[in-house]
Structures are given as C-alpha cells and as structure tokens.
PLY file of the C-alpha trace (Angstrom):
ply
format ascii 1.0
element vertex 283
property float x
property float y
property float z
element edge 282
property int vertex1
property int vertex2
end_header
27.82 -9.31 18.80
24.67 -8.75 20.91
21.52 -10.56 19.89
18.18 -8.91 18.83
15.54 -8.34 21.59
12.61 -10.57 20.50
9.61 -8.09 21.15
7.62 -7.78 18.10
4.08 -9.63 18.10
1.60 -10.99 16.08
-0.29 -7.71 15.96
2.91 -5.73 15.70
3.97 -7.28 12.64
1.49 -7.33 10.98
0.62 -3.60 11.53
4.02 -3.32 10.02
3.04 -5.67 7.05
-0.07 -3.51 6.33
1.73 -0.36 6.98
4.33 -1.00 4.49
2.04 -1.44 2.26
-0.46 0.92 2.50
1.46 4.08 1.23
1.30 6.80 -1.52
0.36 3.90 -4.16
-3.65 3.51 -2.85
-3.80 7.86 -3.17
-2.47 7.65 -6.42
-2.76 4.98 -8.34
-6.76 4.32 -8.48
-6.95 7.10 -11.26
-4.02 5.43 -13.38
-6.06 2.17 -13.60
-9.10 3.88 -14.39
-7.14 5.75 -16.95
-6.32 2.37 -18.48
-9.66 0.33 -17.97
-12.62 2.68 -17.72
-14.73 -0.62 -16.40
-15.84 -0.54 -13.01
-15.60 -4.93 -13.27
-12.53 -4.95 -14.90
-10.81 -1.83 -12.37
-12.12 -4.25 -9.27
-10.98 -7.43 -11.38
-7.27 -5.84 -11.59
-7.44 -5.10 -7.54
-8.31 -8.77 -7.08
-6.00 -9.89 -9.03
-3.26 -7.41 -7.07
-4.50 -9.09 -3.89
-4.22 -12.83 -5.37
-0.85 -12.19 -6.16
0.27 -11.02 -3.69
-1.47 -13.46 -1.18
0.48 -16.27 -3.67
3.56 -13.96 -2.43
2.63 -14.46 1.22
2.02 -18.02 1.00
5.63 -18.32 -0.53
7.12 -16.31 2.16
5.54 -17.69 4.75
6.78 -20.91 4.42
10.07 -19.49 4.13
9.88 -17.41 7.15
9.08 -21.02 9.16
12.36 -22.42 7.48
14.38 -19.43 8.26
12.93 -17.65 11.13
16.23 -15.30 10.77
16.78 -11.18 10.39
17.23 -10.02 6.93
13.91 -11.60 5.11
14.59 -11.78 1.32
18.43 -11.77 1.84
18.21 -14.50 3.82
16.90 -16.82 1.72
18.68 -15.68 -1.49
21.32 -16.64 0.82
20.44 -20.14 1.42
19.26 -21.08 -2.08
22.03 -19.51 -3.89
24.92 -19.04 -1.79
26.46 -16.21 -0.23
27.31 -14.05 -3.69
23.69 -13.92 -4.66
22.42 -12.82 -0.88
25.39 -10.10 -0.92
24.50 -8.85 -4.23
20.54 -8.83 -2.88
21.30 -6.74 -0.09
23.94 -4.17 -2.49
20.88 -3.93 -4.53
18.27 -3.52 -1.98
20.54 -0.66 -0.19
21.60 1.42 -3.14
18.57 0.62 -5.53
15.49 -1.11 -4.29
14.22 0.70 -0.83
16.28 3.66 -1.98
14.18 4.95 -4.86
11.38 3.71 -3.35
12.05 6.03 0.19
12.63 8.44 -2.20
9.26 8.00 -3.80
7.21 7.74 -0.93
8.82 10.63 0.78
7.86 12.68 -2.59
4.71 11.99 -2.72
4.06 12.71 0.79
5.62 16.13 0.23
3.34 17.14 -2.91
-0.01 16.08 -0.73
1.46 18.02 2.13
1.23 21.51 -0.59
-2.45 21.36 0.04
-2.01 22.86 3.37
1.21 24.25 3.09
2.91 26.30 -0.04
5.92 24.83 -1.11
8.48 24.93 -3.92
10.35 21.99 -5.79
13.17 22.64 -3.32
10.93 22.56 -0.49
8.93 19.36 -1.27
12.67 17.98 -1.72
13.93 18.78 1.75
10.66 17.92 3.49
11.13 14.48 2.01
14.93 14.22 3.32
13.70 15.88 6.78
11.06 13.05 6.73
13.37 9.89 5.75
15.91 11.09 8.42
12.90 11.54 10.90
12.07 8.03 10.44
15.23 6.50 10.18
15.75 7.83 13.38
12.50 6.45 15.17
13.84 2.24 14.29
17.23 3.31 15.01
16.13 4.50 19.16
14.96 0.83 19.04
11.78 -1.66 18.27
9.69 -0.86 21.21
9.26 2.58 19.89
9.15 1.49 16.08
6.45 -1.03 16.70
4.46 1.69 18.62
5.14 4.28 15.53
4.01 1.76 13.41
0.62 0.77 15.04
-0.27 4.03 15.39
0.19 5.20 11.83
-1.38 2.31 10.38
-4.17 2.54 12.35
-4.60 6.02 11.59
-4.06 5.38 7.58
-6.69 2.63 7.67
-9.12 4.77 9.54
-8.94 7.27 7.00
-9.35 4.91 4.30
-12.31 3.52 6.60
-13.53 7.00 6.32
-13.64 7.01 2.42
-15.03 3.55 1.91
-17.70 5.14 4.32
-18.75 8.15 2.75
-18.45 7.20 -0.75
-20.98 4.41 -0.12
-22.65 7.22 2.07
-23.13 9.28 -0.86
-23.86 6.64 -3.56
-26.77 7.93 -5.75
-27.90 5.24 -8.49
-29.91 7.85 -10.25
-26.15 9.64 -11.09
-24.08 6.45 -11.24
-25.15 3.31 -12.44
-22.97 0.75 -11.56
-21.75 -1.87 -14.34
-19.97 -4.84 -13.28
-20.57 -7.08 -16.19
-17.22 -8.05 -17.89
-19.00 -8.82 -21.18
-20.42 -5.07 -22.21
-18.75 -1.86 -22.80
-15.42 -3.68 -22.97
-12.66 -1.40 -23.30
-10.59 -1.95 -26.48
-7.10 -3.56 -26.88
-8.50 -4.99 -22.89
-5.12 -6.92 -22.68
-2.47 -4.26 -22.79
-4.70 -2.50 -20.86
-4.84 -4.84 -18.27
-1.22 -5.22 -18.04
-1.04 -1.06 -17.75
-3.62 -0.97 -14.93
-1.38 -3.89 -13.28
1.48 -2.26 -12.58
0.12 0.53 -10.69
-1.80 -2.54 -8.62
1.26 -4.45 -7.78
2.59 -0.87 -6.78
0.09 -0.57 -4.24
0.55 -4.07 -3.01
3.75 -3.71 -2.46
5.55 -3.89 0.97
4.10 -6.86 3.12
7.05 -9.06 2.76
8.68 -6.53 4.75
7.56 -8.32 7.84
10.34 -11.16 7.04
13.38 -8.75 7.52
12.24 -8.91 11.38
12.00 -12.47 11.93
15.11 -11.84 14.46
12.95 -9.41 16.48
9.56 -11.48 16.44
8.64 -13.32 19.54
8.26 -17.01 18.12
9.07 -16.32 14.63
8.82 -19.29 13.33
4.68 -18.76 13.68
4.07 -15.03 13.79
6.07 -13.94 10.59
4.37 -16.25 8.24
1.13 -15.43 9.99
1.81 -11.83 10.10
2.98 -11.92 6.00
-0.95 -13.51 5.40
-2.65 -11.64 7.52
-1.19 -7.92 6.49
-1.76 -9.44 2.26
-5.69 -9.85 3.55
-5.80 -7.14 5.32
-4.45 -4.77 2.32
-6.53 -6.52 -0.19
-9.59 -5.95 1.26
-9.60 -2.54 2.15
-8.25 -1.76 -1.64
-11.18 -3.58 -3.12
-13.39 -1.49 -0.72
-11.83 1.68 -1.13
-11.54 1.24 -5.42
-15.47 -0.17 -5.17
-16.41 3.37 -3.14
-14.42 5.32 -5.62
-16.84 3.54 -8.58
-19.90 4.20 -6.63
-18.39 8.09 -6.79
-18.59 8.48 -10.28
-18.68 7.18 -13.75
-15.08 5.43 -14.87
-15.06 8.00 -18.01
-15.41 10.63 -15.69
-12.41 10.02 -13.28
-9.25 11.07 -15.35
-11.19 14.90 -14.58
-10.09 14.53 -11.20
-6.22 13.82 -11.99
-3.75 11.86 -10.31
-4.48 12.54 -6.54
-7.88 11.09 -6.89
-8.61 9.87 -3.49
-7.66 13.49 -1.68
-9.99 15.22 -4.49
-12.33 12.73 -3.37
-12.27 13.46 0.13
-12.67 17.43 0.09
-15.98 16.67 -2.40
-17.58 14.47 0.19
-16.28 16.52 2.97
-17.42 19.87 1.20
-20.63 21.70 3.40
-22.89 21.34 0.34
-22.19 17.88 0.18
-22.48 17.33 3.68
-25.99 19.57 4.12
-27.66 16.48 1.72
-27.77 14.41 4.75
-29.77 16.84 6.63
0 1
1 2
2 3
3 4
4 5
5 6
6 7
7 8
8 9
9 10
10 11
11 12
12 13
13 14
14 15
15 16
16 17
17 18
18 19
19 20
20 21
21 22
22 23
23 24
24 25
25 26
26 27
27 28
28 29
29 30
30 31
31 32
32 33
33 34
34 35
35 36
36 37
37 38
38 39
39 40
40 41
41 42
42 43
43 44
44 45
45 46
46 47
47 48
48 49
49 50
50 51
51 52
52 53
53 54
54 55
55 56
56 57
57 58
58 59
59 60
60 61
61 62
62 63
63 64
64 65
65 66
66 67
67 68
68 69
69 70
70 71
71 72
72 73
73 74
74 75
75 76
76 77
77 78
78 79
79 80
80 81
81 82
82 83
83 84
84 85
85 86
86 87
87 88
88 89
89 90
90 91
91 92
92 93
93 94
94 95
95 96
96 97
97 98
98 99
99 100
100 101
101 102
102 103
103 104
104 105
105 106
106 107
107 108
108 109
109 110
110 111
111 112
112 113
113 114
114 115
115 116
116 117
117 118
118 119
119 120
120 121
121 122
122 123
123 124
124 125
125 126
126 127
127 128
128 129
129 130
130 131
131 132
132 133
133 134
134 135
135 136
136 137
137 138
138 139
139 140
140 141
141 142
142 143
143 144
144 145
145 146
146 147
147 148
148 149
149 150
150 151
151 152
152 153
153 154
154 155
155 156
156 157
157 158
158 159
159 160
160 161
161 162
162 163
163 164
164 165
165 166
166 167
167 168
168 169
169 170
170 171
171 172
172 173
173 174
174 175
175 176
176 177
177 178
178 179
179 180
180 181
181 182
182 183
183 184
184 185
185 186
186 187
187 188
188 189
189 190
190 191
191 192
192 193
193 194
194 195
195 196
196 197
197 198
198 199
199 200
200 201
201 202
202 203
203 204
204 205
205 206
206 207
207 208
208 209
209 210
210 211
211 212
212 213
213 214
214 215
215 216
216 217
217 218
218 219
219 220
220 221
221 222
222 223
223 224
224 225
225 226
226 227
227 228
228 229
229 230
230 231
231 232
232 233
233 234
234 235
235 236
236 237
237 238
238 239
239 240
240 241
241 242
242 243
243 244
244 245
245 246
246 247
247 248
248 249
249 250
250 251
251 252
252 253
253 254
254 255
255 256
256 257
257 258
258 259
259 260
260 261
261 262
262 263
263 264
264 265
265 266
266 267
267 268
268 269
269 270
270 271
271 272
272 273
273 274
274 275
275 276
276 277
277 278
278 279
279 280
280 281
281 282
C-alpha cells in the first residue's frame, strides 16, 4: 500500500479547519438565534459560548492529534480508546450518516442561495447540489496539492466576504436608529434558559467542522505540531469573525426587528447595504 504524500502545511490546514467550518450555518443561522433571544448581549453571549466550546474541542483534539499524528482523525482515536469495533462502527456512521446528511445539507443550502441569480425548481436545486458534491469529490480525489489550493482559495474568498459585512454593517451603524443594549440584566427575554439552549444549537451548527483538520494528520508535513496547531488556530479564527459578523448584524437593526428579514439574513443584509440608496449616504 503506498504511503500518503506529506504536503499539507500549517497554513493549509488550517484554511481547511476554517473552511470546514465556515459554511451555510453563519448565512443562516444568525436569524434563528435572534428568533430565540431577541438580546443583542445574550445573541453575542451564545456566539461566545459557541467559540468556547469549541476551542475546549480543539484543545482536546489537539492533544490527540500529537498522540496520534495518523489519517482518519476521530476514527483513529475511537480506535485506540475503544478498540477496533467502536472505530469501525465510527467510520460506518460517519460514511452513511454523519458527513452524509450534512453534504447533503450544505449542498442544499448552497443551491437555494444560488435561486437569487438563477431560477430554479425543487428538482433543480436538487441536482445542482449532486452536480456540486460530485464536483468536489472530484477536486480531493485528483490529489492534495490541488485540494489544499481549492481550499485556500475558497476560504479566503468566504472570509473576505464576511470581512465585507463586518465592514459595512459597522459602516452603516446609525445610533440615532439602533441603540445598542448589551446589558444582560434588562429587557431579559422570558423562559432565557430554553431559549438559550434553542439559540445553541444553531451556534454549535455553525461551529462545526474544525476537527476536520485531524482526518489529514497522514498528509501534514510534521503532524505531530501542525494538526493540533492548525485545530486551535482555525477554532480562533472562526470564533472571531462570528462574533464580528453577529455584532455587525446588531449594529444593523433592532433584535425584534430581525425575524422580518427571514432565514437568509446575512444575503438580505448584504443587498440593503449594497443597495444605491444606501450606498449614495456616504456621498
């Protein structure tokens, strides 16, 4: 059997981290946890507490990764803890269930934002998704050079457009229209601990994905270092630009306000700001 070629860096995997991470969840989600806590400190409080999380996560993993510096991340060490069952079952799962549905997801979502340009039907949002998983499959299968260039460019594009929200929402921040409350002791919602919980889930959506820079340890040059630093790096990386990106949505427009723009929030967001009336302020 022929060994992985060790050619992933630091910066590689870590673009891969973020990039796993940043996906449909960030576009979507925001209004859900507004929904749920109409609190501009309590929606950032629920982001943190996303990011802590899943920096605990990385911490974890990361000290795994140094142990077992192998291919297969999560498998891996289900493998050595709990035998060989528990790591086959994990990787069963993971195939049929786990990054199934959530392919599936992703590749959904990205076919109802692309209707905004393009008009399609169920049928067509459902084989643009397939035409797009297939597309992508077949990018890592060529092999990682061109993977790890895929991936750096993509992520840098999807943080420069998030750049470009955080941007212009602060850009456009008028305190005579919004009036920011941060203050976790007024206006608290009611029944605040279910609703905390609610908001949650949509966070830990979002969050979801850096860990994917463990499954490939085997292709990392040094592993034993850049994986674990990779894992923390890619959590930080994610958490901050949610935080910025949920506290420029706030400084948008009043919390009881938001469910009017429904579910695709942040795209809403972007044609208002990007709208020539909008614009022609700044003149």
């Amino acid at each position: 059997m022929s060994e992985l070629k060790k050619k992933l860096t630091l910066y590689g995997l870590t673009m891969i981290a973020v990039g796993s991470s940043i996906g449909s969840g960030i576009f979507v989600t925001p209004y859900q946890v507004v929904q749920a806590v109409p609190h501009h400190g309590f929606v950032l409080l629920i982001w943190a507490l996303g990011g802590v999380i899943a920096l605990t996560g990385a911490l974890t993993f990361a000290e795994l990764g140094g142990m077992f510096p192998k291919a297969g991340g999560v498998y891996v060490f289900l493998k050595e803890a709990f035998g060989k069952e528990i790591g086959f079952l994990y990787g069963w799962i993971t195939l049929l269930v786990i990054n199934t549905g959530a392919l599936a997801a992703l590749g959904m979502a990205l076919a109802e934002y692309m209707t905004y340009f393009f008009p399609l039907d169920a049928n067509g949002k459902i084989i643009l998704a397939i035409i797009v998983i297939a597309g992508l499959t077949g990018i890592n299968v060529i092999g990682v050079d061109v993977s790890q260039w895929f991936a750096n460019v993509f992520t840098g594009l999807k943080l420069l457009a998030m750049l470009a929200i955080i941007m212009v929402g602060f850009l456009f921040y008028s305190p005579e229209k919004v009036q920011l409350s941060f203050s976790l002791l007024e206006n608290t919602p009611p029944n605040l601990g279910s609703a905390l919980l609610i908001g949650l889930i949509g966070v830990l959506w979002s969050f979801g994905g850096w860990h994917h820079a463990s499954y490939l340890a085997g292709e990392a040059i040094n592993a034993s270092k850049t994986v674990p630093r990779a894992m923390l790096f890619g959590a930080l990386i994610v958490t901050v630009a949610y935080l910025a990106i949920n506290l420029a949505i706030c400084c948008y427009c009043l919390c009881r306000k938001l469910p009017i723009l429904q579910g695709l929030l942040v795209t809403r967001l972007v044609r208002f700001f990007l709208s020539a009336e909008n614009w022609s302020l700044l003149r």
